[in-house]
C-alpha positions in Angstrom: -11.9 -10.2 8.3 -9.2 -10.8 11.0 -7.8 -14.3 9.1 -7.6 -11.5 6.2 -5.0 -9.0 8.2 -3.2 -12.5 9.6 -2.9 -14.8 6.1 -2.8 -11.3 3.6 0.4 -13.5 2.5 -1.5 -16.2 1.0 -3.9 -14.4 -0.5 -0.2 -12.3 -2.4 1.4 -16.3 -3.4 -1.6 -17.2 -4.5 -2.1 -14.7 -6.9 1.7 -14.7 -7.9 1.2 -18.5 -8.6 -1.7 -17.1 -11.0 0.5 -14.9 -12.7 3.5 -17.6 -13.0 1.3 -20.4 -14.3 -0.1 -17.5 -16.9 3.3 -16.5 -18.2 4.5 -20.3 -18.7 1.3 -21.0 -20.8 1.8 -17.7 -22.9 5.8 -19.0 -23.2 4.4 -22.3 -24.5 2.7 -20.5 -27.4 5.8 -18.2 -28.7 7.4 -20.5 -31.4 11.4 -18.8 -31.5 11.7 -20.2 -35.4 8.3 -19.1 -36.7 9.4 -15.6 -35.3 12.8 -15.3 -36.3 11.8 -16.2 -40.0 9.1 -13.6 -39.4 11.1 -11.0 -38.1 10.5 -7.6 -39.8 14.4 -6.1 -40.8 15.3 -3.0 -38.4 16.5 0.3 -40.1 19.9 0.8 -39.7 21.3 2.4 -36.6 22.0 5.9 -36.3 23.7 7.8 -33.7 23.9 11.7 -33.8 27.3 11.0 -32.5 29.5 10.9 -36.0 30.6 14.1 -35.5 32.4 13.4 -32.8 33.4 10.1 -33.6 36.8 11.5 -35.9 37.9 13.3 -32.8 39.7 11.6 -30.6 39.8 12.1 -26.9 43.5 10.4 -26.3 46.4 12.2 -25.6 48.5 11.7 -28.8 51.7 9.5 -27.9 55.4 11.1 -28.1 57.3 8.7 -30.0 
């Protein structure tokens, strides 16, 4: 077990070029155009801010 404590780092890039080689395969499968024509529509936006949104915060200029 001492090559273990000396060459830990090996052991960490091999498994990170496990994990890289994994997300490029699951990339390969995602088709951009098959999902955008799939894409479910999104509620519309709401922001508890409206109240405040007819106030405004500027100093008012002096014409």
């Amino acid at each position: 077990m001492d090559w273990l404590s000396k060459y830990w780092w090996i052991l960490v890039l091999v498994i990170l070029v496990g994990i890289f080689i994994n997300v490029i395969k699951d990339l390969k499968r995602v088709d951009p155009k098959k999902y955008l024509d799939n894409k479910p529509d999104l509620p519309p936006h709401r922001d508890f801010n409206d109240k405040w949104d007819d106030d405004d915060d500027w100093p008012k200029k002096k014409p």
